[in-house]
N, C-alpha and C positions, 0 to 999 in steps of 0.2 A: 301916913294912914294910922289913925289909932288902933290900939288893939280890940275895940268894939266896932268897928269900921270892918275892919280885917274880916272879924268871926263872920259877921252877918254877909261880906262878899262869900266868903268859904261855903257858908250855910245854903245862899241864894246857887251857888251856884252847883253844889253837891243836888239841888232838891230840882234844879234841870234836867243834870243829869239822869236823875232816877225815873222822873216823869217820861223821858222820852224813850230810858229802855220798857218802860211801864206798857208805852205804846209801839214799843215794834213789834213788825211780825216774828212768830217763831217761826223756827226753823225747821223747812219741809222736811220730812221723814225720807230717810233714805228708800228708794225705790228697791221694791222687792225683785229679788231676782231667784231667778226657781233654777236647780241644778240643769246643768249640759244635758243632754240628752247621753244617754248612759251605750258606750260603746259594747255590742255582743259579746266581744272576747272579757271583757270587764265584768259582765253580769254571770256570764259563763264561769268563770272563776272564782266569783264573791257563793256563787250556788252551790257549783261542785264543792268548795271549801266548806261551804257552814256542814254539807253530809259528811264531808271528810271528820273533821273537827266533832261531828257527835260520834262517830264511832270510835274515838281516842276518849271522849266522856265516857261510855260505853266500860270499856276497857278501866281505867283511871278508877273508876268508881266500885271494881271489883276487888280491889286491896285490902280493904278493912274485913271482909268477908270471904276471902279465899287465902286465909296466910301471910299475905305478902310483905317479908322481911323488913325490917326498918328504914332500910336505902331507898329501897323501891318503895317503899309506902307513902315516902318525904317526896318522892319523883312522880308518883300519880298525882299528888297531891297540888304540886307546881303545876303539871299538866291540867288537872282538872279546874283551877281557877282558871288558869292561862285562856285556855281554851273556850271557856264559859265567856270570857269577856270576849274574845272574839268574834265570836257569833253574835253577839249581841250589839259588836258595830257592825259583822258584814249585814246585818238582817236590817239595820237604822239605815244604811246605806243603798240595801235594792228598795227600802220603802220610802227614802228620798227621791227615788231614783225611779218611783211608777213603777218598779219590779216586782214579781210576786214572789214569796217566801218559797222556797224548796219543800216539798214532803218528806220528812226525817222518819218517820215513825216505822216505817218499816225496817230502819236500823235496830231498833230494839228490840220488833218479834222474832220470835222461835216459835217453830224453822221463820229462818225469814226467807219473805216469798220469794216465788221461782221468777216472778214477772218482775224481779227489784236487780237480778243479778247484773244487768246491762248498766245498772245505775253506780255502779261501785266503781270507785275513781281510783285513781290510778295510789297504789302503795294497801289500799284497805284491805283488811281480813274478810277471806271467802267464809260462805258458810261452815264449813270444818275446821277452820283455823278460830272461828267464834267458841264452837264448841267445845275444840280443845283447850282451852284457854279456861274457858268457866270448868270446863270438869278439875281443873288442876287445883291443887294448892301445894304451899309450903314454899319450898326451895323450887317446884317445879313449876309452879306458878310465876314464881321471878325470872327463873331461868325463859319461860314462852313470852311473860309481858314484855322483857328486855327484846327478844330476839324479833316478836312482832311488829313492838314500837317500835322500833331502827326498821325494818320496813314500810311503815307507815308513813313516819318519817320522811324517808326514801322520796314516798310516794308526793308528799304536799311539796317535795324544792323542784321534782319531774312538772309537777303544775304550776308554780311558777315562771319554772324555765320555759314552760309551752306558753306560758301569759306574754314574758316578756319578748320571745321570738315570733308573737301573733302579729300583725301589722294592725296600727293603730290599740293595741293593747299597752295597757297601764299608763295610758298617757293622762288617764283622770289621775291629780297630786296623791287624793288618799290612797287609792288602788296602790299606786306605786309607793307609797310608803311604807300602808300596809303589806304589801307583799314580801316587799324586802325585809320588813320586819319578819314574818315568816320564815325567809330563806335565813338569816342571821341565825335567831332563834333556834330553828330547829336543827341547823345544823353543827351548831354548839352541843344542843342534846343528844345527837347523834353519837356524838364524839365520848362523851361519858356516860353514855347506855354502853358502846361497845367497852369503855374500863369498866362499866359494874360487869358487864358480863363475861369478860374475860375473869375476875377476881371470884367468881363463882365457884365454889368445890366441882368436881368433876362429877359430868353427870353418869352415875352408875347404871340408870337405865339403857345405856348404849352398848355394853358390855355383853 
């Protein structure tokens, strides 16, 4: 075959080629598929969390304005993004999920209402532990954020734990990803809130 023989089979036959992908069908679209249906202990959890998670924002966000020493102002600060991103997947996740958003906002009034107190989940600052907390500054300020946070704390691996011992709870992937992440998480910070507040000068108001 000569070498102008050659090209023009190559050429003939590259220009089939192209014609026939020219004319096939494309390719159906993947079928949409809409999430599980969202288990109670699941929703129950992602809810009570995002209120948990704004009262640690709450808290977090009184550092630059009540004293709070260099350690703990670097550790609200960890807290306060952390947390922000949070709620921002649990809230993506009940609104995937046909869920309705939680009412936060009563977290942030003072007084906060008498008809909210049944709402406060397990670890979160009653109303006098709020107010103690804002009246404070300085050293005393660190010393209540530390001791409340490690309660708080406390409070989000207690729901977990109740997530993960619910039957049919965290069987959705993220739930249980997320959660566990949670439990990790906080309980590392657990663990170095109780050394900052052990490395604390002694509180003389006790005296």
């Amino acid at each position: 075959m000569t070498r102008q023989l050659a090209s023009f089979v190559t050429a003939a036959f590259t220009g089939l080629v192209l014609a026939a992908c020219s004319h096939a069908p494309a390719p159906a679209p993947a079928p949409h598929r809409s999430p599980a249906p969202a288990n109670p202990a699941d929703v129950k959890f992602m809810s009570g969390m995002i209120i948990h998670h704004e009262q640690a924002v709450l808290m977090s966000d009184w550092a630059p304005t009540h004293g709070a020493g260099p350690g703990v102002s670097l550790l609200c600060k960890k807290i306060n993004i952390s947390q922000k991103d949070d709620i921002a997947l649990m809230e993506r996740w009940l609104i995937d999920h046909g869920q309705p958003l939680p009412d936060t906002a009563w977290v942030f009034a003072r007084p906060m209402p008498a008809s909210a107190m049944h709402m406060l989940m397990a670890g979160m600052l009653d109303e006098q532990q709020v107010a103690a907390l804002d009246a404070a500054r300085g050293a005393e300020f660190d010393r209540l954020f530390l001791t409340y946070m490690i309660q708080h704390h406390g409070g989000a691996l207690a729901m977990v734990n109740d997530l993960f011992n619910t039957p049919g709870g965290a069987q959705d992937e993220f739930v249980y990803q997320f959660a566990s992440g949670i439990n990790a998480d906080q309980t590392i910070e657990i663990a170095r809130m109780r050394r900052m507040l052990a490395a604390l000068p002694p509180d003389d108001t006790q005296h």
